[in-house]
Structure formats: C-alpha cells, structure tokens
N, C-alpha and C positions, 0 to 999 in steps of 0.2 A: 395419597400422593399429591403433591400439592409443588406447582408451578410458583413462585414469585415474581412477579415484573418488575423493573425498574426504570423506564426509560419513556419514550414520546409515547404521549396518550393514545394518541390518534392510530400509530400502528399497534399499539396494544389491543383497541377494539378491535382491529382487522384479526390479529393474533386469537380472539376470545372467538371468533366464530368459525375461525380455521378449526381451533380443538377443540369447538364444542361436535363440530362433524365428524372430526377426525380421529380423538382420541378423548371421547368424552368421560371417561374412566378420570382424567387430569382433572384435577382443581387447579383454576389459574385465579392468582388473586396481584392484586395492581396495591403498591409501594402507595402509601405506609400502611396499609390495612393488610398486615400479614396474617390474621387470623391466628390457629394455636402455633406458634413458630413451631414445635416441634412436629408438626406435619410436613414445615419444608423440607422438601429434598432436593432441590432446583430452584436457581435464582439466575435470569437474564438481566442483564443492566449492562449498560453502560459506565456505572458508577456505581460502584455496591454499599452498601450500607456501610455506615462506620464500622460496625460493631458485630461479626456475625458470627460470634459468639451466640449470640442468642438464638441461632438457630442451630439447636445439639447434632442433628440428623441431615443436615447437609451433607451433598455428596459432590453438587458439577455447579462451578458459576460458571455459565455460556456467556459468551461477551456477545453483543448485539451489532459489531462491524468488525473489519476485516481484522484490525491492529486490537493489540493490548497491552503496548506501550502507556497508556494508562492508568493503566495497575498497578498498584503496589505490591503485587505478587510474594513479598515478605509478610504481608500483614492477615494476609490469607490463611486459615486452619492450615496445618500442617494437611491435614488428610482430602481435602477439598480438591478435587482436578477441575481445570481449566482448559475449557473449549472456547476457541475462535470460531468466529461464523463463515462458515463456503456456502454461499448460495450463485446460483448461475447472475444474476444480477451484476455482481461484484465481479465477477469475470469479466462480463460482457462490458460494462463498463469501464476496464482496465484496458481490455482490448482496444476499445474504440476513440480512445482519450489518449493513449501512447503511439497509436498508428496513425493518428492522424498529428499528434507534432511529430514525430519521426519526417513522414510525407514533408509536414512542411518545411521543416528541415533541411530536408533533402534536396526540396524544388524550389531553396531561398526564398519561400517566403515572406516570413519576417524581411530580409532586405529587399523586398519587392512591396512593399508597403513601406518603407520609407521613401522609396524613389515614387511614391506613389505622392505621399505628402509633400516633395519636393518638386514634383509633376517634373521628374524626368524618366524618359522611355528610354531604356536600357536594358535588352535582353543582357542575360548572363551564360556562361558557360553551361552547356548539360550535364550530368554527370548519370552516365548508368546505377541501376538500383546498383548490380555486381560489383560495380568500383565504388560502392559508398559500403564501408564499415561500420555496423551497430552492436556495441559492446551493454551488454544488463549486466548491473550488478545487483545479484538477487534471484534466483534461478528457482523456486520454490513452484507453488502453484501456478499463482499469477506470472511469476517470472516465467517459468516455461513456458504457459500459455501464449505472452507473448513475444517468446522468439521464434516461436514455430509459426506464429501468425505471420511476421517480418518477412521470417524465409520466403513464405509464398509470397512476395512480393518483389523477393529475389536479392535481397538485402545479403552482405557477408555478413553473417552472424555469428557471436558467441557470448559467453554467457560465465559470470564469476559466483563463488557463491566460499564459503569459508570452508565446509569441506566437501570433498570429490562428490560431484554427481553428473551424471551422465546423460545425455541428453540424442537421442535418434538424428544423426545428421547436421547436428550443429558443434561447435568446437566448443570445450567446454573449459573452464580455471578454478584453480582451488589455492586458497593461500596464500599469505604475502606475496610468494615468489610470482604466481599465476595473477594476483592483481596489478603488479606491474606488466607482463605480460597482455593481458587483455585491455590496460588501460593505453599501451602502446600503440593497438591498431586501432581504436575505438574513434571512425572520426564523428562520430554521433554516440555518445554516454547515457544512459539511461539507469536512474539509482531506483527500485523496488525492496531495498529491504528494509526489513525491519529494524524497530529502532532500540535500541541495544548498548550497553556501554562502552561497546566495541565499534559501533558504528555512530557513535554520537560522536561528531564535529569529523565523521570521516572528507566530505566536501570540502576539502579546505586547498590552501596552496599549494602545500605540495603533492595532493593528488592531481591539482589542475597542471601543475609542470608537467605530468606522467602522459599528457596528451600528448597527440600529435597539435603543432600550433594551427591553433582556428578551430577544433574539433567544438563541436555545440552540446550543453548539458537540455538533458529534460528530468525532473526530477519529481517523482509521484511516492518517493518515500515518505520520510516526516520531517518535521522543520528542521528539529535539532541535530540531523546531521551534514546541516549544511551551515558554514563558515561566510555570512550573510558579504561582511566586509573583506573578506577573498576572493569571493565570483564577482563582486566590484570590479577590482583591482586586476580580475583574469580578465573581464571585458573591456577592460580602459584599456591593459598593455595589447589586447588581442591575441594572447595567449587560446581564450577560448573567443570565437566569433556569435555566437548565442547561446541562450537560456531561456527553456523557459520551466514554470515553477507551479505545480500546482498544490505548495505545503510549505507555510512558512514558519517563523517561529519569533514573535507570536503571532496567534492567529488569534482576533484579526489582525490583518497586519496595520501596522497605526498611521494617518494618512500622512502622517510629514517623514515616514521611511524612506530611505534613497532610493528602495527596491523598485517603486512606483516609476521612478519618473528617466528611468536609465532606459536606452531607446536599442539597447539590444537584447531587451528582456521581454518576454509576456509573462503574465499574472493572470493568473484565474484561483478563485474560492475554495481549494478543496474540493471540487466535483468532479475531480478526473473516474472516482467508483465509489457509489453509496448502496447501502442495503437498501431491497425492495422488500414491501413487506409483507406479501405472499409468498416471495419465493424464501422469505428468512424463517416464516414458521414452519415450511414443508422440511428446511432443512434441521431447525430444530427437531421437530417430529422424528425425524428419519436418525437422530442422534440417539434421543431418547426412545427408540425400537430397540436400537444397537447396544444402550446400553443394558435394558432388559434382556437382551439375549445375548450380552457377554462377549458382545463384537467390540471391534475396536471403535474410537472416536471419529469421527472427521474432525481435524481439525484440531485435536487435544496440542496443550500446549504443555513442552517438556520446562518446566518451571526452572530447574535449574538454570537451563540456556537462555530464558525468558522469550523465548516464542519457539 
C-alpha cells in the first residue's frame, strides 16, 4: 500500500516521519520516484501528475489545501474519489483572518487610517455589533464555523449557500431568491465559496447593486469570482464603502494592477488559511483509517458538483 506525494518537500519530510510513527504499514514515496506504480493507491498533491493512468490501482487523490478548484476533475479516472483537506489549521486560520476584517470593518478601520495619513482626528459614529449586519456567502464548514464565531460577538448574522442548510441560531438562505434576500441586509459581505462555474465572476455589479449602499466586501474565496473592474467602479460610485481581498486573480497579482493602489481597499497574499503540516497528515491518516474501515470521507468531493 503505497502513499504518493506530490507537493512541498519540506512538509513531506514532516509527513514521512508522522507515518513512519503512525501508520508504518504505508509506503510513502515523494513525486517522481513512484516506485512499482501499481502499488499506488494514494496520491496527495497539489497538482497531480499528467497522466495517471499509469497508476492501474488508484483509489483517493487527497488534495493537500482546502480548495480544488485546481483540478481538472474531468481528467481524473472515472473511478478515482477526491478528498479535500479539513485540518484544524485551516479552520483556525479562516476564523481569525475573517474576524478580524469583519472587526475592522465594523470599527472603520480602514477609514481610520486614512484620517491617519491625512493627520485628521475625527472620531466616527459607533455602531453596535447588533446593528451591524454580516451576510457569508458559503455556509459549509469553514462558512458555519465562522458565522457562529461572529455571533459570539453579537454580530446579526446569516448565511447563503445554494441549497437549504440550516444552521442553530443564525438565519440561514438558499437560492437565487434567498441571495437577493441575504444580500439585502448584508452591511458587511463575506464570499467563502468555492469556486465553481456557478460562482465564477459571481462578484460582479449587479451583485454589488443587491447591497445596501456603503455595505463593505471581504473576500476569502478565490480570484475568479470576483469582477476585478466592478468592485472598482462599486468603490468609486460608493455603492460599496470598502473591501478588502485576500484572492486575486491572478495571483500574483501584477504590480501595475489598479487593485493596489485604490485607497478603499486592502490586499494581503492569500494567507487568510494555509495547511499546517502536522495537523494535514494527522488528518490524512484519520481519512485513510476511515477509508480501510468503510467510513465515510472527510472531506470527499461530490465530482459532479465540483466540490
């Protein structure tokens, strides 16, 4: 039974000594020294091999981060399942990179740094967590995780997702009709889904009309669903009052981009949640338990729907 790697060296060594403790029964072999291919039954990567055909006995490509909007998911063996990565990591870092722009958000910061640069002192209006409205779009793991986190901070929360799911205590939407609804009271927007040909160039104009005017975006999706020259145009007329972005498209983003230099925006690298890579092989391990004893996946991805 034989592991493949495909991806950063450096967490792979961390990976070889996790299961050589933990599950030493596994052969793990690191991309391109596959050894007999037909020993593979597991292949982690990021980016899988052109060709993998040549591995007859394939059973699971585990993707090594959250997304697998990467994929060419057509090009994939017919019989081959696909698991995304849940590790606490990826959580914990989604938590703490969408709560704290939320926060800022909330308490104008971004316009408290340009009266900074301007060296004018100007308090602002308060506004109760209660009276400030935070709409996700994306209600999944990561999405429920954090609108449950918000709550406790006493935020009006609710939560869009394409179809019905239900969430303890927070108001939940489903479906065209439910994304105009949620994008209604939404004066802070947060987009978490996946990226999908349903949700590719969803960010666009006429979702930013669906706001209340001034409502602010944070977007931890992926690049392609946002309409780069739209959120412009929403923050020049003031339709939306801020944004900030941590997924562009492309990435990197190229330095003579408008995105850069527009003063109701922040920018940061994709680091809002990245795998950690002790907690990514515990959670592999714990897959491939599950799938020796006929459990389900965490994390399996329904190919059809593409995540």
């Amino acid at each position: 039974m034989t592991l493949l790697y495909k991806s950063d060296p450096q967490r792979g060594q961390i990976w070889a000594r996790i299961f050589t403790e933990r599950m030493p029964e596994l052969r793990l072999r690191f991309w391109p020294d596959t050894g007999e291919a037909a020993q593979v039954r597991y292949l982690a990567a990021w980016e899988p091999p052109p060709d993998l055909s040549i591995f007859p006995n394939l059973e699971i490509v585990f993707g090594v981060g959250a997304g697998i909007d990467h994929l060419d998911l057509t090009a994939l063996p017919p019989g081959v399942r696909v698991v995304r990565m849940i590790e606490p990591g990826i959580r914990e870092g989604m938590l703490e990179y969408v709560s704290a722009g939320v926060l800022a958000l909330h308490r104008e910061l971004p316009q408290y740094l340009r009266q900074q640069r301007e060296r004018r002192w100007q308090p602002l209006p308060a506004v109760p967590a209660a009276r400030r409205r935070v709409g996700v779009l994306g209600i999944g793991e990561l999405g429920g995780a954090v609108l449950r986190h918000l709550r406790d901070y006493g935020f009006d929360c609710a939560g869009w997702s394409r179809s019905p799911r239900k969430l303890e205590g927070i108001a939940s939407f489903a479906g065209p009709a439910g994304l105009d609804a949620l994008l209604a009271r939404s004066d802070i927007l947060a987009c978490l889904l996946p990226l999908t040909e349903a949700t590719r160039g969803l960010l666009d104009a006429s979702l930013f009309a669906r706001l209340p005017r001034g409502a602010a975006l944070l977007q931890v999706g992926r690049g392609a669903q946002l309409v780069a020259a739209d959120l412009l145009a929403a923050l020049d007329s003031g339709q939306l009052g801020e944004a900030i972005l941590d997924v562009t498209d492309p990435e990197p983003l190229p330095p003579d981009d408008p995105l850069w230099r527009h003063p109701r925006l922040w920018l940061t690298p994709h680091i809002a949640s990245t795998t950690r890579a002790e907690g990514s092989a515990l959670a592999l391990l714990e897959n491939l338990r599950r799938h020796r004893a006929g459990a389900p996946l965490l994390g399996e991805v329904e190919r059809a729907r593409g995540y």
